[in-house]
VOROLO-261543 format. One record per residue: x, y, z of N, C-alpha, C in turn. Coordinates in steps of 0.1 Angstrom, whole numbers, plus 5000, padded with zeros to 4 digits. Example, Ala and Ser with C-alpha at 12.3 -4.5 7.8 and 13.67 -1.06 7.14 Angstrom:
% residues 2
(atom (5132 4943 5078) (5123 4955 5078) (5132 4967 5078))
(atom (5128 4978 5071) (5137 4989 5071) (5129 5000 5079))
***
This chain:
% residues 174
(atom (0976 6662 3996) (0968 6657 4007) (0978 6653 4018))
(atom (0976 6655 4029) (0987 6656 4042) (0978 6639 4050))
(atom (0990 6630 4051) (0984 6619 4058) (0983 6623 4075))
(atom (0971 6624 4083) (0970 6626 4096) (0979 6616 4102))
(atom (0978 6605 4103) (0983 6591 4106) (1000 6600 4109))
(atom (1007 6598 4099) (1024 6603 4098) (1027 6616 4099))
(atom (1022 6624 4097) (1017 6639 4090) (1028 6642 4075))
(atom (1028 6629 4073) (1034 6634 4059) (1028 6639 4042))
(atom (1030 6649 4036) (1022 6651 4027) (1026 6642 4012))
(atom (1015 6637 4012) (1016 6630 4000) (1012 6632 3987))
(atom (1018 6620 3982) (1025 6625 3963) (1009 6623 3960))
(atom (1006 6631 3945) (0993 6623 3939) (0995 6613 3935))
(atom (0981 6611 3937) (0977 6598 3933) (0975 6594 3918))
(atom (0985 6581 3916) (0982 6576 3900) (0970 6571 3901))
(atom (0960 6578 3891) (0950 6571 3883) (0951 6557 3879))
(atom (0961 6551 3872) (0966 6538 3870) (0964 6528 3880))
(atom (0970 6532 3892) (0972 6526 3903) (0960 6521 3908))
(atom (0948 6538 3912) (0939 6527 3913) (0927 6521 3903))
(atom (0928 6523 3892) (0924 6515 3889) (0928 6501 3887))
(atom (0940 6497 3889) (0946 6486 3889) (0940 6478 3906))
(atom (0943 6486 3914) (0939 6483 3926) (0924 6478 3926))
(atom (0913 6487 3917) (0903 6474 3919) (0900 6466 3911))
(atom (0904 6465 3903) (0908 6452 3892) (0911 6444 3903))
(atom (0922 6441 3906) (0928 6434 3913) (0919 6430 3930))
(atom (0912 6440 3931) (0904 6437 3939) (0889 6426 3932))
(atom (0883 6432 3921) (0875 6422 3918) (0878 6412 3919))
(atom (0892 6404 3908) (0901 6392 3908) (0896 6385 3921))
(atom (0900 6394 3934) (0897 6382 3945) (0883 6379 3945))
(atom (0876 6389 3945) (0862 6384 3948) (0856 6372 3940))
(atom (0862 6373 3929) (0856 6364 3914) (0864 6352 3919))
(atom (0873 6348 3932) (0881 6337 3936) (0869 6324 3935))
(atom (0869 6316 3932) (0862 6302 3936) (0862 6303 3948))
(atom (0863 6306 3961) (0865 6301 3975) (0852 6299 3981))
(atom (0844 6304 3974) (0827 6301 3980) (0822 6314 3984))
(atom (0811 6311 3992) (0799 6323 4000) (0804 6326 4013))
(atom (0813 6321 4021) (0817 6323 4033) (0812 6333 4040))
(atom (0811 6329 4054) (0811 6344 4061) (0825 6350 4062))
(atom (0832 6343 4063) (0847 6348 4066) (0852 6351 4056))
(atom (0848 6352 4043) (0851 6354 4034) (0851 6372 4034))
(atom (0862 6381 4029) (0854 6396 4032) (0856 6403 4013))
(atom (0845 6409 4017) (0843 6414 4002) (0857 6429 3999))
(atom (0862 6423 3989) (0877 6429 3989) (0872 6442 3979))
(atom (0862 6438 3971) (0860 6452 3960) (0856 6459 3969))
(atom (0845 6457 3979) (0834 6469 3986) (0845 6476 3995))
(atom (0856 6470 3996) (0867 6474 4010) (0876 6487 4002))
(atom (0881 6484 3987) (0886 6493 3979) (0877 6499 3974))
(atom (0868 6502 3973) (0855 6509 3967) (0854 6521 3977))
(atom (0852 6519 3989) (0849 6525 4004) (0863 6533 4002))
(atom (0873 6529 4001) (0886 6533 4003) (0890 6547 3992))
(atom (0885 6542 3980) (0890 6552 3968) (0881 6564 3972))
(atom (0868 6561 3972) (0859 6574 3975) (0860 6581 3988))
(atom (0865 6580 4000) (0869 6584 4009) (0882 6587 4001))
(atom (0894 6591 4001) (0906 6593 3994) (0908 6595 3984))
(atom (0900 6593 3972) (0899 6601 3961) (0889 6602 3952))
(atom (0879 6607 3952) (0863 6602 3948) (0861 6610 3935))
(atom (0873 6619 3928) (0868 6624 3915) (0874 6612 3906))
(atom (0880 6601 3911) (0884 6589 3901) (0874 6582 3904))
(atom (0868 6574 3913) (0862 6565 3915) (0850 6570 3922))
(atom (0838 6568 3917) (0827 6573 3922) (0813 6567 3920))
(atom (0802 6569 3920) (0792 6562 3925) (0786 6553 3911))
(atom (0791 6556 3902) (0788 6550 3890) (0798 6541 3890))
(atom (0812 6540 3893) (0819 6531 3893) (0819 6520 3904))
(atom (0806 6525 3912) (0806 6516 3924) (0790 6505 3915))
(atom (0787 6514 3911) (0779 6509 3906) (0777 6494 3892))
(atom (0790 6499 3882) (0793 6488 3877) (0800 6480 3881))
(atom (0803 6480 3889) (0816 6464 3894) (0802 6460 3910))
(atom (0787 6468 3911) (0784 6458 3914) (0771 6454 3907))
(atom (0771 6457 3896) (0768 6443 3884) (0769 6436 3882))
(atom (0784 6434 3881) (0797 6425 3881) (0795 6415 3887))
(atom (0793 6417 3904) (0793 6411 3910) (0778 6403 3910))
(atom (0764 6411 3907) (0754 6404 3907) (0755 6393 3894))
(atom (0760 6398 3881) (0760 6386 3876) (0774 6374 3876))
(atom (0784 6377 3884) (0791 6368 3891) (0783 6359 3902))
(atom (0774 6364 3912) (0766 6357 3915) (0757 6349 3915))
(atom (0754 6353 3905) (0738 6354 3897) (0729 6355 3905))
(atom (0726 6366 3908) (0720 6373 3919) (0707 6383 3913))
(atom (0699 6386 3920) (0692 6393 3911) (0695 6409 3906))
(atom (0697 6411 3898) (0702 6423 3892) (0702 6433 3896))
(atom (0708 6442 3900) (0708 6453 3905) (0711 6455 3921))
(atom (0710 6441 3924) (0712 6440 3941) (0724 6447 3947))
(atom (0734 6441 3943) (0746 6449 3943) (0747 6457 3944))
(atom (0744 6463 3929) (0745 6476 3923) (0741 6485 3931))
(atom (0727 6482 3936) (0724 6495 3943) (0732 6498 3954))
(atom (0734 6484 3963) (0741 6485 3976) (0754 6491 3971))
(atom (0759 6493 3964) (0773 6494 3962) (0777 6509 3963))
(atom (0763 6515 3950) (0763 6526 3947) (0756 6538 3960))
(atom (0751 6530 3966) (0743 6537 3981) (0759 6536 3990))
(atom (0765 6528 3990) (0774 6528 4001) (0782 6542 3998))
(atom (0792 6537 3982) (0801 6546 3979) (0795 6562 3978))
(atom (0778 6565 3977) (0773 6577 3982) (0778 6583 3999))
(atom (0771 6571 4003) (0776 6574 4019) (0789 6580 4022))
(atom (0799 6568 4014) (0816 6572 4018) (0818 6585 4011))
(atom (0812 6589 4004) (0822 6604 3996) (0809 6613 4007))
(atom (0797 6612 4014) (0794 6621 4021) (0798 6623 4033))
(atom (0807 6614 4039) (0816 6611 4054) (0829 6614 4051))
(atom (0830 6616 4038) (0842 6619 4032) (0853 6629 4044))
(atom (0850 6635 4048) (0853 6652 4054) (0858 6646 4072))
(atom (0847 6637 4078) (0849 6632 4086) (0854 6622 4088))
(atom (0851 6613 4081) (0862 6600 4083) (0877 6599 4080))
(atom (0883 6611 4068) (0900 6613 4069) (0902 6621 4079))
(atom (0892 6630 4089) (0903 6634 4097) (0904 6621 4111))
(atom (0897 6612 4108) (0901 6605 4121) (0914 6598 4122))
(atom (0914 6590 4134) (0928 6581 4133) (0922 6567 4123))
(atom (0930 6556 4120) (0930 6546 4112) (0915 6536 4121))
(atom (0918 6534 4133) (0912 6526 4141) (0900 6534 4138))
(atom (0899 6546 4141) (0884 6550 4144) (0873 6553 4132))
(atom (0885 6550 4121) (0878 6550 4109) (0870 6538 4106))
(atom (0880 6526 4109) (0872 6517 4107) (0861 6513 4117))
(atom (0859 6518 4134) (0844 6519 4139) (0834 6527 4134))
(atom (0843 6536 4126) (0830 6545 4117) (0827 6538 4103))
(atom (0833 6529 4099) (0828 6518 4084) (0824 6509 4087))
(atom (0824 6509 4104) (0814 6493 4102) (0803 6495 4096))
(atom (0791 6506 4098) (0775 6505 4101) (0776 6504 4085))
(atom (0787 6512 4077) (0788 6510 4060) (0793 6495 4058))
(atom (0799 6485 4062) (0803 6474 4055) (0789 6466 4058))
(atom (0783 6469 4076) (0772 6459 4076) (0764 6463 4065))
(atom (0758 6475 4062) (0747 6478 4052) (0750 6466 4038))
(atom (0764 6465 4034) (0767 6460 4025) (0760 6447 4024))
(atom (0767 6437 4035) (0768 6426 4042) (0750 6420 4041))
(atom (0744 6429 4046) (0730 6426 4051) (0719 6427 4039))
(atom (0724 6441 4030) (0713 6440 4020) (0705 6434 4011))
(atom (0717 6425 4009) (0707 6414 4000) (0699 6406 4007))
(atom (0704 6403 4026) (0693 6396 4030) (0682 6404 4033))
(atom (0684 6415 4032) (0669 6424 4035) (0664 6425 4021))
(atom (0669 6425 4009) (0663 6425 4000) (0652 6411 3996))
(atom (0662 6402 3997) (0652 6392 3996) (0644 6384 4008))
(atom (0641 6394 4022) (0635 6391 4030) (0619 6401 4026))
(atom (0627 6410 4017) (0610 6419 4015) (0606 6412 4001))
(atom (0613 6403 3995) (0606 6404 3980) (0603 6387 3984))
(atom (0605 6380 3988) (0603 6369 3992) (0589 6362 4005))
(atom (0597 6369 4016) (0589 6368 4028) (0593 6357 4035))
(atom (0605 6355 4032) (0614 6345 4040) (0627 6351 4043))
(atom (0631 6348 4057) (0650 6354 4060) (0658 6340 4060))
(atom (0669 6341 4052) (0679 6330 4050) (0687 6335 4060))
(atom (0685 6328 4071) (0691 6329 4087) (0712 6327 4084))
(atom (0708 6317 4075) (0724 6316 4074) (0728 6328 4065))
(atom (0725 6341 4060) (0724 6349 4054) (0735 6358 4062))
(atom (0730 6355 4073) (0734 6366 4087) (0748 6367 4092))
(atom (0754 6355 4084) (0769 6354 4088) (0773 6368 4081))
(atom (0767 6376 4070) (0772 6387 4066) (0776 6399 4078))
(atom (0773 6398 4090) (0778 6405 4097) (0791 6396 4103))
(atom (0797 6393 4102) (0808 6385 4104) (0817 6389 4095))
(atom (0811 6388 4082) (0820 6394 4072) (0823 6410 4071))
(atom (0812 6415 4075) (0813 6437 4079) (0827 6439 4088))
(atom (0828 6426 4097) (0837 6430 4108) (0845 6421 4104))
(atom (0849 6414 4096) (0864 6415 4089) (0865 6423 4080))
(atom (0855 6431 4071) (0863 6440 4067) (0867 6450 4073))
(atom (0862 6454 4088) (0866 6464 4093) (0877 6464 4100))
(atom (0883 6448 4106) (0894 6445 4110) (0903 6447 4095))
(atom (0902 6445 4086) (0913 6449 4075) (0912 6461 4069))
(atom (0905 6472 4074) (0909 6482 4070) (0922 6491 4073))
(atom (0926 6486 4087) (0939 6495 4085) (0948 6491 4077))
(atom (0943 6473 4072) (0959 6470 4061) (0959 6474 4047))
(atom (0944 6478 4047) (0943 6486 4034) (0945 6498 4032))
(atom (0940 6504 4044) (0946 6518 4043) (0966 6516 4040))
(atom (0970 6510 4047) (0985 6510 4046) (0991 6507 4032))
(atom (0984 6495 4028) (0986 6489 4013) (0984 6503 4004))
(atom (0969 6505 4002) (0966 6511 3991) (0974 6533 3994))
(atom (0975 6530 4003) (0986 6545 4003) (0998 6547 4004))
(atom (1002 6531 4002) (1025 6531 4003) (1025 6538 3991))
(atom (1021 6539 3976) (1031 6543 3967) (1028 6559 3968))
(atom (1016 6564 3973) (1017 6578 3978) (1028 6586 3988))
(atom (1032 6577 3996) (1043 6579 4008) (1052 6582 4003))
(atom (1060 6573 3995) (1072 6573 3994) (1079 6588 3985))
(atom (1091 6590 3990) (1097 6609 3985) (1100 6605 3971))
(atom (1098 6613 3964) (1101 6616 3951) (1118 6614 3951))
(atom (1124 6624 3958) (1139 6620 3960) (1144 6620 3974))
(atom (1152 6608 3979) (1160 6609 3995) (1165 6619 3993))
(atom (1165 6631 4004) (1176 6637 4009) (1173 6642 4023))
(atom (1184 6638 4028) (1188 6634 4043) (1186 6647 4050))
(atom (1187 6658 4044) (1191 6669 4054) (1177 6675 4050))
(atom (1168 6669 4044) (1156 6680 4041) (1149 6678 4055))
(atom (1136 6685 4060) (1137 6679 4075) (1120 6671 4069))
(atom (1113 6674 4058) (1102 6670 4053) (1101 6653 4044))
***
């Protein structure tokens, strides 16, 4: 895979890696810090990320159980996540084609309308199964657009160990 960004072509990708990456991504979610709007959902940001970049490891079933995870971390009603998670990470492996060839920035104006869907579904969910909107619900778009302001540091985070050459040598011109 050739990074557009650098144009350098990069090493595969360890399996290990990312699955460690979203481990380590749930970890934050599962943080005590509360419901915040400012708070940005760190799994759905690596979730978006692997399936765009590598989608025969992480794919819509795996989007699917980490957001179980998260509905019964929330105690939420079941499947809420799940579905949103597993509809998103469909989305990201069908934009797949167009969203790596862009630049970093324009990737992330192209994940907003995916992080709000994230952001928003549960209050659409329980605005149809209820018949009430939890107004303060809405700060979820606040949260779409921080994760879309940290996607270029995730893009950069989660593809250093890809970068880096197998061995220095100074005179290769690659």
């Amino acid at each position: 895979m050739i990074d557009l960004e650098s144009g350098y072509i990069l090493r595969p990708v360890n399996p290990v890696f990312i699955y460690f990456s979203l481990f380590c991504a749930l970890l934050l979610n599962l943080l005590p810090i509360g419901n915040y709007g400012w708070v940005p959902d760190w799994l759905i940001v690596c979730i978006i990320f692997w399936n765009i970049h590598q989608h025969r490891y992480i794919g819509v079933t795996w989007a699917f159980i980490f957001g179980l995870l998260m509905d019964v971390h929330n105690s939420d009603l079941l499947g809420l996540h799940a579905f949103s998670y597993a509809l998103v990470a469909y989305i990201a492996i069908a934009w797949q084609k167009r969203i790596v060839a862009l630049s970093v920035a324009s990737q992330a104006l192209h994940l907003l309308p995916i992080f709000l869907l994230v952001a928003l579904f549960p209050l659409l969910m329980h605005w149809i199964l209820s018949g009430e909107i939890i107004w303060w619900a809405l700060t979820g778009a606040i949260q779409a657009f921080i994760e879309a302001l940290l996607w270029p540091l995730a893009t950069r985070i989660l593809l250093a160990p890809q970068r880096r050459p197998i061995d220095v040598d100074h005179t290769r011109p690659l």
